[in-house]
C-alpha positions as CSV (number, residue, x, y, z in Angstrom):
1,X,18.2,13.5,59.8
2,X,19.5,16.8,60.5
3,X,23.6,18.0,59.7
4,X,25.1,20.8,61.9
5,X,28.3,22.0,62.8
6,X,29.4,22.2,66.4
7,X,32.7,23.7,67.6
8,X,33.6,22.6,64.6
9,X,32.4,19.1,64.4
10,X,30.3,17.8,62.0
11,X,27.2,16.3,63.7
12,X,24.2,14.4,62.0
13,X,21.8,13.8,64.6
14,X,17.7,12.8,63.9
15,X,14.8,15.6,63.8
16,X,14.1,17.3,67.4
17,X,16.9,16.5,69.0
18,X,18.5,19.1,71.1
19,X,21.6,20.9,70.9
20,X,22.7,19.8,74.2
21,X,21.9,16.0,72.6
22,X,23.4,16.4,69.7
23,X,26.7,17.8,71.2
24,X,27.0,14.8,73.5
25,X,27.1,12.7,70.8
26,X,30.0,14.0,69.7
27,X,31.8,14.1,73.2
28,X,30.7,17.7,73.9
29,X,29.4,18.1,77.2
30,X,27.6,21.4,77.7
31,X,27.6,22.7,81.4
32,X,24.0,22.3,82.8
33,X,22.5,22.8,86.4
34,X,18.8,22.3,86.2
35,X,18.2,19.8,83.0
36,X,17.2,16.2,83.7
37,X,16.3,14.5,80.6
38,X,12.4,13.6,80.3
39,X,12.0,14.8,84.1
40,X,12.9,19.0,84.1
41,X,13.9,20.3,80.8
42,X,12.4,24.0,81.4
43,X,15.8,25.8,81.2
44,X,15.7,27.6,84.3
45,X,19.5,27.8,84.9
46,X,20.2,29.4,81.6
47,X,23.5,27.4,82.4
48,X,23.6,25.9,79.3
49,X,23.5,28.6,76.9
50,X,25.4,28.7,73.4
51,X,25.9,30.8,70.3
52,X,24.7,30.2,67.0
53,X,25.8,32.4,64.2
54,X,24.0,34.6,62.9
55,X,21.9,34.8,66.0
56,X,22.0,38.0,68.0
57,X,20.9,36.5,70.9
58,X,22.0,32.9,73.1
59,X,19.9,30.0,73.5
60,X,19.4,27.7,75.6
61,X,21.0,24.2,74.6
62,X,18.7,22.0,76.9
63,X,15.6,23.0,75.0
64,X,16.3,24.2,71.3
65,X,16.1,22.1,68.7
66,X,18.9,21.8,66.0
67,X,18.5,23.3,62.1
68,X,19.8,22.3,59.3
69,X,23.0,23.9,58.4
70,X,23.3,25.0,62.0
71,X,26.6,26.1,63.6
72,X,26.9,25.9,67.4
73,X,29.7,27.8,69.6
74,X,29.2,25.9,72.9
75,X,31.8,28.4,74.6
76,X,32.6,31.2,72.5
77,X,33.2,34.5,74.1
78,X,29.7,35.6,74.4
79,X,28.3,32.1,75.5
80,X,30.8,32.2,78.0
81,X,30.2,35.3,79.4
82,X,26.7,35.2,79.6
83,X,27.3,31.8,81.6
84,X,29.8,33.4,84.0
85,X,26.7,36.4,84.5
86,X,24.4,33.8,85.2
87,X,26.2,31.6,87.5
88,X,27.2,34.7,89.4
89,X,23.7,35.4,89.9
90,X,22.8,32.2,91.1
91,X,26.3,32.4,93.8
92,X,24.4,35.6,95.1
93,X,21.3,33.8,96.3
94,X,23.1,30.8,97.3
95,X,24.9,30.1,100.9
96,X,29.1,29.7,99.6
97,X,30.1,27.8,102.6
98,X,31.4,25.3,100.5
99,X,33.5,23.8,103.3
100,X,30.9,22.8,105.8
101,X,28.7,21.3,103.0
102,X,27.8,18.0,102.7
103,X,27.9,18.3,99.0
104,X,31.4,19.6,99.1
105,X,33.5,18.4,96.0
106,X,30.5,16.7,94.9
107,X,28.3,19.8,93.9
108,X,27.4,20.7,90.0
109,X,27.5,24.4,91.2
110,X,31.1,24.4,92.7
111,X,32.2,22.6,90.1
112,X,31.3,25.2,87.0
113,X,32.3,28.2,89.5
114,X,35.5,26.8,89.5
115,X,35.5,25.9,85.8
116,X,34.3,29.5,85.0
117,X,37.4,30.7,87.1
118,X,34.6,32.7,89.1
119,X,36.5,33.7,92.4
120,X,34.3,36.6,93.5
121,X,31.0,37.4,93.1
122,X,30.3,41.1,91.9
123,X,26.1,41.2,93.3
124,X,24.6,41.5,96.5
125,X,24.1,38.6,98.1
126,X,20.7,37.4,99.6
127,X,20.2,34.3,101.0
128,X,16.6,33.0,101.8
129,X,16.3,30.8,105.4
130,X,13.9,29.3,106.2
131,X,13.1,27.1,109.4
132,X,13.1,23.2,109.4
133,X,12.9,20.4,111.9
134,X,16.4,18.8,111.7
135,X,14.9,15.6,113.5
136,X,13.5,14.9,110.5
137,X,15.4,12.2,108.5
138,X,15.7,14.5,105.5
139,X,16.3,18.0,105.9
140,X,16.3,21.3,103.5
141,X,18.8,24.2,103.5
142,X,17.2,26.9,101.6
143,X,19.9,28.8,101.6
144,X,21.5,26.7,99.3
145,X,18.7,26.2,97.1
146,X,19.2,27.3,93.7
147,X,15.9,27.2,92.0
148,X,16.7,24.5,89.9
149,X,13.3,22.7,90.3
150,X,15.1,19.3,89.7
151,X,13.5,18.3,93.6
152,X,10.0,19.5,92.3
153,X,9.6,17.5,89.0
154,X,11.5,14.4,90.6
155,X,8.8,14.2,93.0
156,X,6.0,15.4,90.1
157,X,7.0,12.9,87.1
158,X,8.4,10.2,88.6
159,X,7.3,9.9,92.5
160,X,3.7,11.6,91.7
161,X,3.9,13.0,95.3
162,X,4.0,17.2,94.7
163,X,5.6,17.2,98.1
164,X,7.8,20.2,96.7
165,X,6.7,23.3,95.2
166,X,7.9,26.9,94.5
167,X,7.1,29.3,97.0
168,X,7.2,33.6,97.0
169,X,8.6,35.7,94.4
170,X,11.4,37.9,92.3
171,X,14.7,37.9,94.4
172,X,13.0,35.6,97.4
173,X,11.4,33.0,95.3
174,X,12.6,29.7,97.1
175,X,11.1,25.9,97.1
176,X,9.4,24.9,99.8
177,X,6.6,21.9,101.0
178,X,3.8,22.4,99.2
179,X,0.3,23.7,100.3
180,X,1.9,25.5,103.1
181,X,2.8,23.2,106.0
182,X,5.7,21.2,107.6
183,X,7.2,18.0,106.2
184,X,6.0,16.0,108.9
185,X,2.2,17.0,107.9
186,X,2.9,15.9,103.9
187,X,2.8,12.8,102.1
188,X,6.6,12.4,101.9
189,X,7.8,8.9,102.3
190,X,11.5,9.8,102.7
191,X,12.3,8.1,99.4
192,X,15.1,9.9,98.9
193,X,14.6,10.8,95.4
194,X,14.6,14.6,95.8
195,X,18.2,14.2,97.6
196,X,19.8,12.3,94.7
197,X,18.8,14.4,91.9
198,X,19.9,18.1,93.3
199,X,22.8,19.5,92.1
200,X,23.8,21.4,95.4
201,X,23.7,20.6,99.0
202,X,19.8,21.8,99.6
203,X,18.5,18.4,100.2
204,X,20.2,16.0,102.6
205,X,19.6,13.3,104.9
206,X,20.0,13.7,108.4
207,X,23.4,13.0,109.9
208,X,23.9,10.1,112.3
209,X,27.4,9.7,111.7
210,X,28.2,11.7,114.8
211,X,26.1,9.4,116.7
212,X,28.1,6.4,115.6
213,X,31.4,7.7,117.5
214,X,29.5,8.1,120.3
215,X,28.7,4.4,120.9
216,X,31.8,3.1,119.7
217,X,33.8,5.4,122.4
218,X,31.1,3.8,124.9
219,X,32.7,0.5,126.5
220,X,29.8,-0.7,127.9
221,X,28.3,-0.9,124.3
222,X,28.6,-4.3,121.6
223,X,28.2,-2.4,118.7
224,X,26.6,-4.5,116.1
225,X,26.2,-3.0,112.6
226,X,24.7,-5.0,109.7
227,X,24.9,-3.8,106.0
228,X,22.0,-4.1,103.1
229,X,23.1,-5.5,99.9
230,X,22.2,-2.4,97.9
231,X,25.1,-0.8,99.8
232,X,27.7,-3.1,98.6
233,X,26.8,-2.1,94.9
234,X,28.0,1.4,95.0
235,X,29.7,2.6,98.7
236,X,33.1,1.9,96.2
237,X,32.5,4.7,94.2
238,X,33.2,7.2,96.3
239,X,36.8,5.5,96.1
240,X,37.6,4.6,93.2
241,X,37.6,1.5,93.2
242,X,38.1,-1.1,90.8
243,X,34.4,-3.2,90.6
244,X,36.6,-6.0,91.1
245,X,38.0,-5.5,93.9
246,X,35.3,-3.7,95.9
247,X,34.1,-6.7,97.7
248,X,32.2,-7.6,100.4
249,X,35.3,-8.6,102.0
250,X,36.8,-5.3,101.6
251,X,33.8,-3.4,103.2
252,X,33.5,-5.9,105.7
253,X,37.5,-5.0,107.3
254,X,36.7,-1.1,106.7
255,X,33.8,-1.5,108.7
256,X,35.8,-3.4,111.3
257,X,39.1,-1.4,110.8
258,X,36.0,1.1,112.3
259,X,35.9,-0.5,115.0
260,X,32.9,-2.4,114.8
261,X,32.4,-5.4,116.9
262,X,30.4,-7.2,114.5
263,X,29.9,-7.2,111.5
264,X,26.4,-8.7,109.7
265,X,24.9,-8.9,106.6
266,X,21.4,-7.7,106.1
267,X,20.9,-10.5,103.0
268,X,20.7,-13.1,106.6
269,X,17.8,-11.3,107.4
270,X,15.8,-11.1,103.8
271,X,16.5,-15.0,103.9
272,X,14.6,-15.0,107.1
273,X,11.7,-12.5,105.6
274,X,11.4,-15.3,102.7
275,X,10.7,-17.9,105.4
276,X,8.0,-16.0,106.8
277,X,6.5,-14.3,103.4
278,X,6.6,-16.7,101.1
279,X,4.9,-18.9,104.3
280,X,2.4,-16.4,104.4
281,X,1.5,-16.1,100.8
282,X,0.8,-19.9,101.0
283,X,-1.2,-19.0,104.0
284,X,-3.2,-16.7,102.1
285,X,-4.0,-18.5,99.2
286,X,-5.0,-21.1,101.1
287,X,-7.8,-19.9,102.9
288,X,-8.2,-16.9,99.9
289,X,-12.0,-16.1,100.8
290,X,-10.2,-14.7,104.0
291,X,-8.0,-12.3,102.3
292,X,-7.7,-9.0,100.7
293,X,-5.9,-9.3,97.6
294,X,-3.1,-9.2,96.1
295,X,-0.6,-9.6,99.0
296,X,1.6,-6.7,98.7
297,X,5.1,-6.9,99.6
298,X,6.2,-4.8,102.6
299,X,10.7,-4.7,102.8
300,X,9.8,-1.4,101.1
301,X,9.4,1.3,104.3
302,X,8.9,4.2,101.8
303,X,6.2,2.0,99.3
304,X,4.4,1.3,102.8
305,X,4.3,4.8,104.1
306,X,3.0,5.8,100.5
307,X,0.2,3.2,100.6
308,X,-0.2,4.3,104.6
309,X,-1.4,8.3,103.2
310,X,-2.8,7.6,100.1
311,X,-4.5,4.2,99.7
312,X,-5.4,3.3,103.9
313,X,-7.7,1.1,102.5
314,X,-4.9,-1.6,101.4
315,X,-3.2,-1.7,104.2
316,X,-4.5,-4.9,104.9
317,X,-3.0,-6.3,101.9
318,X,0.5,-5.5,103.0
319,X,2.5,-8.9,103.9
320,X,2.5,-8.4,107.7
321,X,6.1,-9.8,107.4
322,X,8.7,-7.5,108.7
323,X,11.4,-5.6,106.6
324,X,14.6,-7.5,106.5
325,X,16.1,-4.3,108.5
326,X,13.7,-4.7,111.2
327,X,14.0,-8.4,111.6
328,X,17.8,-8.4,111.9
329,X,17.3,-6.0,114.7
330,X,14.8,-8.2,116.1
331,X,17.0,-11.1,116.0
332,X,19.9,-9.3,117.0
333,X,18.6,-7.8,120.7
334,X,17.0,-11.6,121.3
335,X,18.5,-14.5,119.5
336,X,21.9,-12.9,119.0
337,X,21.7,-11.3,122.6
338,X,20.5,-14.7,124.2
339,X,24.1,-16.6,122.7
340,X,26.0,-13.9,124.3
341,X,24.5,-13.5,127.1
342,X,23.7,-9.9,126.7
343,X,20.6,-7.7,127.8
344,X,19.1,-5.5,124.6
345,X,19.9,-2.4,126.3
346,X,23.8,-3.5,126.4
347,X,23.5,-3.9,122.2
348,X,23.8,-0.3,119.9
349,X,22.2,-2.4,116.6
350,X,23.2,-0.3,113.7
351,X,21.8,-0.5,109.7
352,X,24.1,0.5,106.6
353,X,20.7,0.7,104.4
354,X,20.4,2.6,100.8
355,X,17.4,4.5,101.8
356,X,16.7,7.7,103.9
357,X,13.1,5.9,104.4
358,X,14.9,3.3,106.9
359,X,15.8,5.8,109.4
360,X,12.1,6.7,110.1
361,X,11.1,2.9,109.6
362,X,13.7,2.4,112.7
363,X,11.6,4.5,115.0
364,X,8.3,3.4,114.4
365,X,6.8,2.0,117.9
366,X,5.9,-1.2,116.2
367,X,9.5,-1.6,115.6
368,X,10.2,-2.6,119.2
369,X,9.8,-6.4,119.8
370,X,12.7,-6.8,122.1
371,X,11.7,-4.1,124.4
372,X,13.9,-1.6,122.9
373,X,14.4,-0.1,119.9
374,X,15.4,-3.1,117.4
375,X,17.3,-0.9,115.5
376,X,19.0,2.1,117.7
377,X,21.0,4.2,114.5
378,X,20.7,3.5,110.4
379,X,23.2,5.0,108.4
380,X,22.9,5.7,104.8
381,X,25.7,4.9,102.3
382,X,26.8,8.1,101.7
383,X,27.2,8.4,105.8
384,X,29.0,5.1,105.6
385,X,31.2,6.6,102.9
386,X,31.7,9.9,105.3
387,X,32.1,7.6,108.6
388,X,35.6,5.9,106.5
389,X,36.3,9.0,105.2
390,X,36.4,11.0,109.0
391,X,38.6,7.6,110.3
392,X,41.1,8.3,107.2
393,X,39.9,4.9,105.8
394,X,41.9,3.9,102.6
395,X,39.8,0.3,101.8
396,X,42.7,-0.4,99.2
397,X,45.3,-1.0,102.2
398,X,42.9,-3.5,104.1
399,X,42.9,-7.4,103.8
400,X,39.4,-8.9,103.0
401,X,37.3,-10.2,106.3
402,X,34.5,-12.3,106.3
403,X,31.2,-11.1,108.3
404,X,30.6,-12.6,111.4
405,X,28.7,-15.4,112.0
406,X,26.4,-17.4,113.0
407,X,24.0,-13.9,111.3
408,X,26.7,-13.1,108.5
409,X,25.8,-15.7,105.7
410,X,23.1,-15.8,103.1
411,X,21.7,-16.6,100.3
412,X,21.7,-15.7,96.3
413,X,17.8,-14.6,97.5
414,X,18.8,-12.9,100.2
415,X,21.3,-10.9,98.0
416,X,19.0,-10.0,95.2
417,X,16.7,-8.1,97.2
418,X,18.3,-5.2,96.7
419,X,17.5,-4.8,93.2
420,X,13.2,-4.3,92.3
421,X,11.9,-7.9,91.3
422,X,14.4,-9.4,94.0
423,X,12.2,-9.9,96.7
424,X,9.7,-11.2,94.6
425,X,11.8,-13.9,93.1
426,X,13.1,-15.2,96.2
427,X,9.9,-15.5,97.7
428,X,8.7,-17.6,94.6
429,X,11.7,-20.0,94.5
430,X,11.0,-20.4,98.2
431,X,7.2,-20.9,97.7
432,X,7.2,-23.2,94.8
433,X,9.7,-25.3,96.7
434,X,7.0,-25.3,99.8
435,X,4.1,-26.1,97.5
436,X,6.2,-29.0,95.1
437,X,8.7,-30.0,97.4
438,X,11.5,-30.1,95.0
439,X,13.5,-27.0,93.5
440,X,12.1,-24.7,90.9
441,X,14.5,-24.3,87.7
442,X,17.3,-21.8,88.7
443,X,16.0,-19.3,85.8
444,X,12.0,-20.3,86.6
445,X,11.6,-16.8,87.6
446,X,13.6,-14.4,86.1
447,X,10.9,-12.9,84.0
448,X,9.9,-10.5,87.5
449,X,13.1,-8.9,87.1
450,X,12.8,-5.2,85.7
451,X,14.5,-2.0,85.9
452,X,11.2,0.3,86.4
453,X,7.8,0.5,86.2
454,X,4.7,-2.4,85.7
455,X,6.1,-6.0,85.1
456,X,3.2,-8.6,85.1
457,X,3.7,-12.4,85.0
458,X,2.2,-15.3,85.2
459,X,3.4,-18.7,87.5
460,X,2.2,-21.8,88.0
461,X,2.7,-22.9,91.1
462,X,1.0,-26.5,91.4
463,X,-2.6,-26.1,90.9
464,X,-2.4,-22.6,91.2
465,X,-2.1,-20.0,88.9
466,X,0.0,-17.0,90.5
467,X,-0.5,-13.6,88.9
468,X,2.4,-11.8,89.7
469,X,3.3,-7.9,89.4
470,X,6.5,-5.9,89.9
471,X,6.6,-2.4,90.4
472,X,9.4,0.2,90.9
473,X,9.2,4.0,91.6
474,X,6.1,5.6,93.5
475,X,4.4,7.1,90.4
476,X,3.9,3.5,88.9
477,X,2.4,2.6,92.2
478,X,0.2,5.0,91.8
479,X,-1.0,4.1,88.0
480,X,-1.2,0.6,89.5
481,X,-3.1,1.4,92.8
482,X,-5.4,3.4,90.6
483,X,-6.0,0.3,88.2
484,X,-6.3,-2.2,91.3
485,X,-9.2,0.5,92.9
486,X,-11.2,0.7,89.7
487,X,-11.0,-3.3,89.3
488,X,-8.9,-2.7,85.7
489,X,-6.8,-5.1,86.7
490,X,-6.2,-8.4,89.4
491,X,-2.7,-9.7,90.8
492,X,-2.7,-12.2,93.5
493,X,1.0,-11.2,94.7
494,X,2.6,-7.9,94.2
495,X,6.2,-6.3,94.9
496,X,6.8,-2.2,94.9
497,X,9.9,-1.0,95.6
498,X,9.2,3.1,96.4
499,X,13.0,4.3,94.5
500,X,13.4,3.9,90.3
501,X,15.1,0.0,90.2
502,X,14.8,-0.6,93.1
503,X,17.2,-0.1,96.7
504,X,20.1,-0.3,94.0
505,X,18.7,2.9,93.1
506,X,17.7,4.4,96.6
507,X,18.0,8.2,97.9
508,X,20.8,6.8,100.5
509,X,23.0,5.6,97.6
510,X,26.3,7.7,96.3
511,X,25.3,10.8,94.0
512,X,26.7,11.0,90.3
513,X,25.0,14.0,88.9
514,X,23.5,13.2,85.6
515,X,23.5,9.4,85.9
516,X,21.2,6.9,86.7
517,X,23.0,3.8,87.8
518,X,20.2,1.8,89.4
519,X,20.5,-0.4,86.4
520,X,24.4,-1.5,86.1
521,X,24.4,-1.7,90.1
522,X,20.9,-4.3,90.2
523,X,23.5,-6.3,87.7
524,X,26.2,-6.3,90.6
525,X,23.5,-8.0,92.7
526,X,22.5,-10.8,90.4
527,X,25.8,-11.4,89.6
528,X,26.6,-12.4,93.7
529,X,23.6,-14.1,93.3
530,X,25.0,-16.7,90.9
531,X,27.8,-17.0,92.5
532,X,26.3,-18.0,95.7
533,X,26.9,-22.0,96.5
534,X,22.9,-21.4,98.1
535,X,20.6,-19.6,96.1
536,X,17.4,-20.3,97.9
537,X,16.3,-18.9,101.6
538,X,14.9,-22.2,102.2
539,X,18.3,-23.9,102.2
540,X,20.2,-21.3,104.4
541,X,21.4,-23.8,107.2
542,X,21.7,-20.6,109.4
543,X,18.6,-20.0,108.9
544,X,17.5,-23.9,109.6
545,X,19.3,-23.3,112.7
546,X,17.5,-20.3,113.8
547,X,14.4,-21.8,113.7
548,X,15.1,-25.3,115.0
549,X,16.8,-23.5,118.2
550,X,14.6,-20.2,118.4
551,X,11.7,-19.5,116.2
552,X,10.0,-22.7,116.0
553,X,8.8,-22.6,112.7
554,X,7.8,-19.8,109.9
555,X,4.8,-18.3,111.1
556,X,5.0,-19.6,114.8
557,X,3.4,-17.5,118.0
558,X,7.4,-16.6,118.4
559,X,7.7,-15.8,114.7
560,X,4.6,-13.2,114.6
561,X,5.8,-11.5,117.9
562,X,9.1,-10.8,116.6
563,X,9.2,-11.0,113.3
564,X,5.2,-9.4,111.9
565,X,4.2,-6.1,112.7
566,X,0.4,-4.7,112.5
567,X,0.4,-2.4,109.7
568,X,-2.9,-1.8,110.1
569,X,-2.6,-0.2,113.4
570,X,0.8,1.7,113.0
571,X,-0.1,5.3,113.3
572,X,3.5,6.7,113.5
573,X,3.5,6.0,109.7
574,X,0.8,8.8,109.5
């Protein structure tokens, strides 16, 4: 153990630890801009500098070690200044237009400015732009890029994608797509990652709020707008509210205060993907000698765009089933459109999803069983948050609302799949029900669940032994896609969720600088799921419904039209 002094504190903190470490432990945050622990410590800010006495010159907190006997001025006069000099520097290569950015009031860098009492800013200013297509679904303003290289080792570390890197030199040294080409031509599967983790406004998803207003000032539109459950984890925060009291009541009437005509829930539709998947992983084992293995699972749009550029060769191991996204908009411009007696092209079918990845899932071609579009707009949460925000929304003054029926109830299964294990355990308590006829034990298959990276289990479902694995965040999809391609290892079923936890965890969700709250927000999700009177897809009677008056049965000629897509074939992916 090692005993220092900071700002007068007396700290005793193990070998190696930081200063910036050891000064959180005793409730001293240290103003930072570029660290993320484990990901991108290489002090490129110089943010975080302090003084130590006897040292003529400051250090960087983020990546010096503490001494014995050490004493640390985390904002003396000098460490101070040298901060101010440095966040003046980085104002002068960074766009100010605080009020027209997306990040505003949100943003790491406004925030010290104004700490810092920095007002002016005493350099010349030079702003890199560079061009970008703003059709994408996530878009890059270098002009507000600060060098930071959070983006860079996000995608590096933990994604294992390099779709960022730094481009140029001196004054114009920017970040850019790697080896020189667009961001349509790379391997990016719109995870979202890169967006959650910067400190300014640089990164973004693309906005469809405006598009929204536009269809709900349309009268010849039904507006229909169904929410994931991820989003019901965290669009509170942006709030303040209570956990308590940020239900799914209380979104429900601010999305109708909106002006929504109906409201869904997307947990309907994962009920319905269990029907089909866990049908079709009995299929498959059925008649195995016919069939790649394992199955993968295929809710995640950014997992199959990975496996689409860098392992082609799997695709036919991706459950054909559709994303629970994609089937509610299937469902929505037939079965829903059929009890109304409305035409597809008379629906706008709007997603709430936690994921940037969705928007481009929405316009693959595949993704048009009705005729049109099955899904015509997908908003992120931080849009949704932004859509109540430009209405003057206050969710605290709103009575609780049900979603609309007969496509607003589901499932503890349905619920859960917002959270990485989730779609896997609902499939299995589906599946073993199938195969034994009776229910598995509510807790049978709680051993999938897991905040990040490999989980392997082992199931026994009748005669069969299931080998089971759970994966969360793109670089342990690689590691395991790597293992599976040099025969290391042998699963018969296997979930990957492309975001750290899981859609809990996605690059759609609210930004907290600093935090990682993938975890406490999965817990939100299993803890709906308990509460739910029907924890099994099997036993939705919604659901029974649908397929006694619609879809025939899982896996019908109906079913695979509307419900299945040809992954195999999907070149938009590409």
């Amino acid at each position: 153990m090692v005993s220092l002094t900071i700002d007068g504190r007396k700290v005793t903190v193990p070998e190696k630890t930081t200063i910036m470490e050891a000064a959180a432990s005793t409730g001293i945050e240290i103003p930072r801009l570029c660290y993320l622990k484990g990901i991108n410590e290489i002090n490129a800010c110089k943010v975080c500098v302090v003084e130590i006495q006897g040292e003529e010159k400051v250090v960087t907190s983020c990546c010096t070690p503490v001494q014995e006997g050490m004493v640390v001025f985390t904002n003396s006069p000098k460490a101070r200044t040298i901060r101010r000099t440095n966040v003046e520097l980085i104002l002068s290569q960074h766009d100010c237009l605080c009020a027209t950015c997306v990040r505003s009031g949100n943003c790491s860098l406004q925030t010290l400015a104004n700490d810092l009492g920095i007002y002016e800013i005493p350099y010349e200013r030079e702003v890199v732009d560079t061009p970008w297509n703003h059709d994408f679904p996530l878009i890059r303003d270098s002009k507000k890029c600060i060098k930071c290289m959070r983006c860079v080792n996000i995608c590096d570390k933990v994604q294992a994608l390099h779709i960022w890197d730094v481009q140029n030199t001196g004054s114009r040294t920017t970040v850019d797509v790697a080896g020189n080409i667009t961001i349509e031509a790379s391997d990016c599967s719109l995870c979202g990652q890169c967006i959650t983790h910067c400190p300014v406004g640089a990164l973004k998803e693309r906005n469809d709020v405006p598009k929204v207003f536009d269809v709900l000032a349309d009268p010849n539109k039904v507006t229909v707008v169904q929410v994931a459950p991820a989003v019901r984890t965290a669009w509170a925060e942006a709030f303040n509210i209570p956990e308590e009291k940020a239900t799914e009541g209380l979104m429900v009437a601010a999305l109708k205060r909106v002006g929504f005509d109906y409201v869904f829930d997307t947990s309907y539709a994962a009920d319905v993907t269990i029907w089909e998947e866990a049908n079709e992983l009995l299929e498959r084992l059925g008649k195995a000698d016919e069939h790649k293995w394992p199955m993968f699972t295929s809710c995640c749009p950014g997992w199959v765009s990975y496996l689409s550029k860098k392992y082609p060769a799997y695709l036919p191991n991706l459950s054909t089933t559709k994303s629970p996204q994609q089937i509610f908009g299937a469902l929505i411009k037939t079965y829903f459109a059929q009890q109304k007696g409305l035409q597809p092209k008379d629906i706008c079918s709007i997603s709430i999803m936690p994921c940037v990845s969705k928007k481009r899932e929405a316009a693959l071609f595949s993704m048009r069983s009705s005729g049109k579009p099955d899904i015509d707009i997908v908003l992120t949460t931080r849009e949704f948050i932004r859509l109540l925000r430009a209405e003057h929304i206050n969710p605290m003054t709103l009575q609780e609302m049900p979603f609309d029926n007969p496509l607003g109830d589901s499932t503890g299964a349905g619920v859960i799949f917002g959270v990485t294990g989730g779609v896997m355990e609902a499939a299995l308590r589906t599946a073993y029900f199938n195969l034994m006829g009776s229910e598995a034990p509510a807790d049978a298959f709680v051993d999938v669940r897991g905040e990040a990276g490999r989980k392997v289990k082992e199931f026994q479902l009748g005669e069969t032994t299931l080998r089971t694995c759970t994966v969360s965040g793109l670089g342990s999809a690689r590691n395991l896609m790597e293992d599976i391609r040099a025969g290391k290892v042998h699963y018969d079923f296997v979930e990957v969720m492309a975001c750290p936890g899981g859609c809990v965890g996605g690059g759609g969700q609210p930004i907290h600088d600093g935090q990682e709250l993938a975890c406490s927000r999965g817990e939100k999700l299993y803890g709906l799921d308990e509460k739910r009177p029907l924890r099994q897809s099997h036993n939705h009677p919604d659901v029974q419904r649908l397929y006694a008056e619609f879809l025939g049965k899982p896996l019908s000629e109906k079913a695979e039209f509307l419900l299945h897509s040809n992954h195999v074939k999907e070149k938009n992916y590409l």
